[in-house]
C-alpha positions, 0 to 999 in steps of 0.5 A: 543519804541522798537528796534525790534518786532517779530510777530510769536513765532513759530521756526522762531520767536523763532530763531530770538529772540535768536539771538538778545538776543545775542546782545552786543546792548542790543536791547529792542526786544519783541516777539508777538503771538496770541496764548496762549502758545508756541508751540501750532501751533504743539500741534493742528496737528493731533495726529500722526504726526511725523516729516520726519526731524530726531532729529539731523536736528529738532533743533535751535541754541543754544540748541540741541533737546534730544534723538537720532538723528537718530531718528524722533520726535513727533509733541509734543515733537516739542511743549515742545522742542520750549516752553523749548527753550523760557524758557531757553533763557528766551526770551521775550515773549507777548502771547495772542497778535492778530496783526490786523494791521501795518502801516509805520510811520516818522522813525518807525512802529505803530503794532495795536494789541487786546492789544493796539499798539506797536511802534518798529524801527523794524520789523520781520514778523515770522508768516510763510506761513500757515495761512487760511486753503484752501478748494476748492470752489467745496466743497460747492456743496456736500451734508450736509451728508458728514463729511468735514474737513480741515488737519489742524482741524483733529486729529484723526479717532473719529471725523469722521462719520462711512463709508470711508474717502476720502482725497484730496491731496497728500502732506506728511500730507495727506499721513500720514493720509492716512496711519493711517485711513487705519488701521480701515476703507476705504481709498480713496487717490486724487492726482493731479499729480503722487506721488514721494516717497524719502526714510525716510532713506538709509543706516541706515542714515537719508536722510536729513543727505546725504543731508547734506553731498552732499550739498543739504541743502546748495544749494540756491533758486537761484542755479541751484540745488535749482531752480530744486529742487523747481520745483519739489516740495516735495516729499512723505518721506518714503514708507508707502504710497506706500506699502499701495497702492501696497496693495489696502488698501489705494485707489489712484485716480486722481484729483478731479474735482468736488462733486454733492450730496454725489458722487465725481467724478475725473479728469479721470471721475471715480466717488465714493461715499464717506461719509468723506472728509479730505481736505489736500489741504494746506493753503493760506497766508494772509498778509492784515494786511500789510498796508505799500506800497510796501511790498507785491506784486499783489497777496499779497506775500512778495517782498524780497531779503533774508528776506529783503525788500525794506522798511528798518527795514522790514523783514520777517523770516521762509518762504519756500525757502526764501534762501534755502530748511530749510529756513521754517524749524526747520533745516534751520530757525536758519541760515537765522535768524543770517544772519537777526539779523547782518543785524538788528544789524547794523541799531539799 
């Protein structure tokens, strides 16, 4: 029987384990992954990405991410600094581990995994919010000719067939692909709405660190500030994009409302024919694994307060604003994963 099992060993998990490796308690606490090695939710996004949070705001507690700071990492350089990070603290560390199912007990939590069942007091769901890439239905109407892929498949220009590439979605990925593609074939770019761009940096200095000296990284889900911020939703970081359009070399269009055959036609009635889809249309979370009332609500969303939920020794860990903006990344994770290990702590 363990103290604590963590399912997620991403930076979420991660954090959460070097917290509780700093306990005075000693806590028997494992940390489970499906995949084969740390990091490699990093090392499968497309080849170019670039984090728009620079070093001095991409690290987690305990051991600060090398080169300057000022500067912004590679996806890589993120998936060698988490596997570094679970060596160094020598966390433990069950890889290869599928959990199928977890199911409430008298006093403890049975996790059914491909390699048998773990019996832990406690629990930290650390799997974050994407997990089943979201293609819409309308896809399903186009013609077998055009080359479909989902943002979190592609990794370069050499997996798509010869012609123009149309790319659904107008979030920071597929922005960033947009750019890169623009450089050797025709770029089509469908939004729902108008794009907001925030500059990468203003005065020499990275926005998140004004956003850090203004107090907007500390701003929570619940404060005014917080609630706008939401609202709103992310931003386009840096002005590639912009300048790309400005320049027709990538092609902005509205939303898109459906695919008959090869032509795709958007919600302002333009149509165009394409040869490839690039689906940056983001992710749907999948928590059916779950089976203990109560935890999820009618849409299969978790019901918390901070991470915490009803069911005591049950928390999940690395979700968007599950306090405030950094909660889901490498910049934020660390501090609400302190605030969960002294809550943890005092119920082992």
């Amino acid at each position: 029987m363990l103290d604590v099992v963590i399912i997620g060993a991403g930076q979420a998990g991660l954090a959460m384990g070097y917290w509780l490796s700093k306990s005075q308690k000693q806590n028997k606490f494992l940390i489970v992954d499906k995949r084969a090695r740390v990091g490699e939710v990093w090392r499968e996004r497309y080849d170019s990405l670039v984090l728009f949070t620079p070093r001095a705001y991409s690290s987690l507690p305990g051991l600060a991410l090398k080169g300057n700071g000022h500067e912004f990492p590679t996806k890589d350089e993120i998936a060698n600094y988490l596997e570094n990070y679970a060596k160094h603290f020598s966390l433990p560390l069950q890889l290869e581990t599928d959990v199928n199912k977890i199911k409430e007990e008298e006093g403890f939590y049975s996790i059914y995994t491909n390699k048998g069942t773990i019996l832990s007091k406690q629990v930290v769901v650390a799997s974050g919010p994407f997990h089943t890439p979201f293609i819409p239905t309308i896809s399903k109407n186009s013609s077998s000719d055009i080359y479909h892929i989902h943002s979190s498949e592609y990794k370069n220009s050499n997996q798509l067939q010869p012609g123009n590439v149309l790319i659904v979605g107008g979030g920071n990925s597929g922005a960033q692909i947009a750019a890169e593609l623009s450089e050797t074939r025709e770029v089509h770019l469908s939004v729902g709405q108008k794009i907001r761009y925030f500059p990468l940096t203003i005065f020499g200095k990275s926005s998140f660190w004004w956003f850090d000296k203004v107090g907007i990284l500390k701003a929570t889900n619940q404060s005014v500030v917080g609630k706008r911020i939401q609202k709103l939703g992310d931003p386009i970081f840096g002005f590639d994009l912009k300048h790309l359009v400005e320049e027709r070399k990538v092609h902005l269009h509205a939303r898109t409302i459906t695919i008959t055959d090869k032509k795709v036609e958007f919600e302002n009635n333009q149509k165009l024919e394409v040869q490839n889809i690039i689906w940056a249309t983001g992710f749907k979370a999948d928590y059916s694994w779950i089976q203990i009332e109560g935890i999820l609500n009618e849409n299969g969303q978790p019901i918390h307060t901070r991470g915490i939920t009803n069911k005591k020794g049950f928390y999940f860990l690395g979700l968007p604003w599950l306090h405030k903006r950094g909660s889901s990344l490498l910049l934020g994770v660390g501090n609400d994963a302190e605030f969960l290990f002294k809550v943890i702590d005092k119920e082992c």
